[in-house]
N, C-alpha and C positions, 0 to 999 in steps of 0.2 A: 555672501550668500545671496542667489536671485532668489527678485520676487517669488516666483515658481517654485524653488525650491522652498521658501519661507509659510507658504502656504500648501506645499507638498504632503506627504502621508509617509510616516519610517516604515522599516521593512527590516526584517531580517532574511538572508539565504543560507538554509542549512542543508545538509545531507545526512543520510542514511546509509553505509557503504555505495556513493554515488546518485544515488537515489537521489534527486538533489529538488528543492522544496523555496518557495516565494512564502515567507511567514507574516500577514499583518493582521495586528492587534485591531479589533475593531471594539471592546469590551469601553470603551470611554468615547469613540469617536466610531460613529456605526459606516461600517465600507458596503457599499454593493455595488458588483461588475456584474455589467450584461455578457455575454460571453465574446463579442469582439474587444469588448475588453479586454478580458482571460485570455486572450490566444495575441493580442499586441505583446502584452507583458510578457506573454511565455515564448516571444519568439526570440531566441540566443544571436541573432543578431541585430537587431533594434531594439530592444526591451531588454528583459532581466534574463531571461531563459529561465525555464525550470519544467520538473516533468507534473507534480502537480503544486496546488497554491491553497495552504493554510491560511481562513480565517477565521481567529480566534475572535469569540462573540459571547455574551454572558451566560450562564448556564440556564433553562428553564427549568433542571430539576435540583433541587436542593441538595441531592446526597454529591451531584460534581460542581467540580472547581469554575468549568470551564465548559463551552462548546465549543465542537470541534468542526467547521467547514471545510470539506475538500472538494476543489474544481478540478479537474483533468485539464492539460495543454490545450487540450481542444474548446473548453468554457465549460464541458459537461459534468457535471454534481456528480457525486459519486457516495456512495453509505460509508464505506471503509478505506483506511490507508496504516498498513504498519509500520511503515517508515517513519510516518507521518506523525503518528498518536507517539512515535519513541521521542521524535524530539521537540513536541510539542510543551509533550510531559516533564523533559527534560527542563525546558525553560520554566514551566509553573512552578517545579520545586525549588529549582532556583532563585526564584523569585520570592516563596515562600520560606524558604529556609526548611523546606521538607525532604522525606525522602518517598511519599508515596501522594499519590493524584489520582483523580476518579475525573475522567473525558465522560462530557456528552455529544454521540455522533448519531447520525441517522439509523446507526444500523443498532444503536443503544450505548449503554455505560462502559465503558473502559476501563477499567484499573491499571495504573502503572506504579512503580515503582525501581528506584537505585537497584544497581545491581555491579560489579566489576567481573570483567571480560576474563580469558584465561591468562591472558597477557596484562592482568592487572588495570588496563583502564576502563575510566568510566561507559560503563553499558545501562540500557533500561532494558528493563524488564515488562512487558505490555500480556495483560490479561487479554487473549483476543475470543474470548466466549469458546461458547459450545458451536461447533460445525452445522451446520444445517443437513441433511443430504436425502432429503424426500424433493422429486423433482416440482413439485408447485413451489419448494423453497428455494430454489438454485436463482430463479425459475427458470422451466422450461416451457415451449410453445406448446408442447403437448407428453401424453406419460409414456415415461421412458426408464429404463436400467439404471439408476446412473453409476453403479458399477462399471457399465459398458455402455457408453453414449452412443450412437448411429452418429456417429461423426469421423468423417477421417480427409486426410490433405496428400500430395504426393510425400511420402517416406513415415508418415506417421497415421494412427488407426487407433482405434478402441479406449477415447479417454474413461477417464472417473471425473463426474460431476462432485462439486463440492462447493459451496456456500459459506465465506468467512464474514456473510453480511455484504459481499457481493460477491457475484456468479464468477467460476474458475473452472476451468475444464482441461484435465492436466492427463499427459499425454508421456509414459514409459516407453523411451525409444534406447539404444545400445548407444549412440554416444552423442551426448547434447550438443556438442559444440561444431557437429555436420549439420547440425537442421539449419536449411536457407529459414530465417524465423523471420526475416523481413519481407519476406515470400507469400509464405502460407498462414503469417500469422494474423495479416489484414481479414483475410476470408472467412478463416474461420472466429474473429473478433463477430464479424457480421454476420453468422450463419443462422438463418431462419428458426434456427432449434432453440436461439438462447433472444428474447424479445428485449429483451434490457441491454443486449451485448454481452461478453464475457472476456476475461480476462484468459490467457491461453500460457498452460508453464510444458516444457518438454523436461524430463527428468529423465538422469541417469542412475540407475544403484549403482554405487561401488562399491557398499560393505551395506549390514542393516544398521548400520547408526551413521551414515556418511551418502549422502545424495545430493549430483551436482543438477542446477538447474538453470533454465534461461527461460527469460519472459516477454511474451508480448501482453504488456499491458492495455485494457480498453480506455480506447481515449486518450491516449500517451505514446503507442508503437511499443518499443525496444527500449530497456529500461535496466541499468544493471544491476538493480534489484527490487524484490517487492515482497513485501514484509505478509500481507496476506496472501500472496502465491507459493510464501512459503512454509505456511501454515498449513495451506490448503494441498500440498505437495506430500505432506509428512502423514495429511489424515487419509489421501489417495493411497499411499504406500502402504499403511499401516492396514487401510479395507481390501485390499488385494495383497495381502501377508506376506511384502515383502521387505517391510523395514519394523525394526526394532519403534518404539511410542515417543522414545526420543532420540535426536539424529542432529548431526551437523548439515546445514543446508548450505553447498557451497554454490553461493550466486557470481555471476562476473564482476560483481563492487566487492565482494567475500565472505565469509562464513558468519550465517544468524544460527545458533541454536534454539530448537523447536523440540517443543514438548507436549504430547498428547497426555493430558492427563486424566486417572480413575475416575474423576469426578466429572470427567468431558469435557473439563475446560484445556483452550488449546494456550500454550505459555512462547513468547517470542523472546529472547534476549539478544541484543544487539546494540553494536556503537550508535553514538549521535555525532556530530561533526555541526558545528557556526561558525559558517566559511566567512562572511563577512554583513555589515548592516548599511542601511544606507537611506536614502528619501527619494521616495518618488517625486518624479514634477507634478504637479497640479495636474498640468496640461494631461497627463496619462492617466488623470481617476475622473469616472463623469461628478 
């Protein structure tokens, strides 16, 4: 073992149906990256690759386990990540020998908890709150519908704003898998309407408890799944009455089940995946 690596920082890389995540514990040894750092690390060819990068840090509120940091590829912070909060949670209960975990993140407390898939394996189950959907909560630059945003790109028009602790503006077009989403998804990530950026979903119905989706995530691109976009897709569907309150959300990594529930809280279920672990060099943390 070199020096470098002796004096290195572990890491774990997980995924999320693809979704795929830089995980370091900073809860005993405190990490901070500036964000050239965040974007070395996240580039898949010199670095680790990943679309965003969990760091695990002590909780400041009593009732959770843990905090929960998410950076985006590109170094930028971000409130929420569902992918993220599944296999975070994952590891704390494992770690613990539990089967339910309370995250603290930016956009607030998380609840997760075990769950098994239809197919029998391990899934988590992630508390992703109440939706937001008054436009100061999304937010917006100024007041608007958000049933019907003033937003539109060539082949898509007329999203639903929506708020899973951050901004998502999802867009019902007849078949997701024509949208150029490497195209039009950069513009409208960046459009004047949404001052924080937004996360951008194009959804297909195909039944009311079945809608397929693809994402451009802010501060990530194209992403083959996103745990909050697909929260935020089921409660677009559900305010424009055209999906059942729960639904299978088939993303291009695969199917999370998403539940709107009576009490407004929104329910994620889906696999975790621990592709592999390993040390950074020194040379790569300041």
């Amino acid at each position: 073992m070199t020096a470098a690596l002796a004096k290195g920082h572990p890491f774990l890389k997980m995924h999320g149906l693809g979704n795929d995540f830089l995980v370091l514990d900073g809860r005993e040894r405190p990490v901070a990256l500036p964000d050239p750092a965040v974007r070395a690390l996240a580039d898949r060819r010199t670095g680790v690759g990943f679309d965003q990068l969990i760091l695990v840090a002590p909780a400041t509120d009593e009732r959770a386990d843990a905090f929960m940091g998410v950076r985006n590829s590109d170094g930028g912070e971000v409130e929420a990540c569902g992918n993220g909060a599944r296999c975070l949670a994952w590891l704390l209960m494992r770690e613990a020998g539990r089967d339910h975990v309370t995250l603290e993140t930016r956009a607030g407390l998380i609840e997760a908890w075990s769950a098994k898939g239809r197919d029998g394996t391990d899934s988590v189950t992630v508390d992703m709150g109440r939706p937001r959907l008054g436009w100061r909560d999304i937010p917006l630059a100024r007041e608007a519908d958000t049933l019907h945003l003033p937003l539109a790109a060539p082949g898509v028009a007329d999203p639903v704003g929506v708020s899973m602790g951050n901004p998502h503006a999802v867009f019902f077009v007849s078949d997701a898998d024509s949208i150029d989403v490497a195209r039009i998804g950069p513009g409208l990530e960046r459009d004047p309407l949404f001052p924080e950026r937004a996360n951008i979903e194009f959804a297909q119905l195909r039944a009311r408890d079945s809608i397929r989706m693809r994402v451009w995530e802010r501060g990530a691109g194209i992403t083959s799944a996103c745990g909050s976009g697909a929260c935020a897709t089921l409660v677009a569907a559900v305010r424009r009455g055209l999906a059942d309150r729960a639904a299978d959300l088939l993303l291009d990594g695969g199917p999370l089940r998403i539940e709107w529930r009576a009490d407004d809280h929104v329910l994620m279920t889906g696999p975790v995946a621990l592709a592999y672990s390993g040390t950074l060099p020194a040379g790569l943390l300041p």
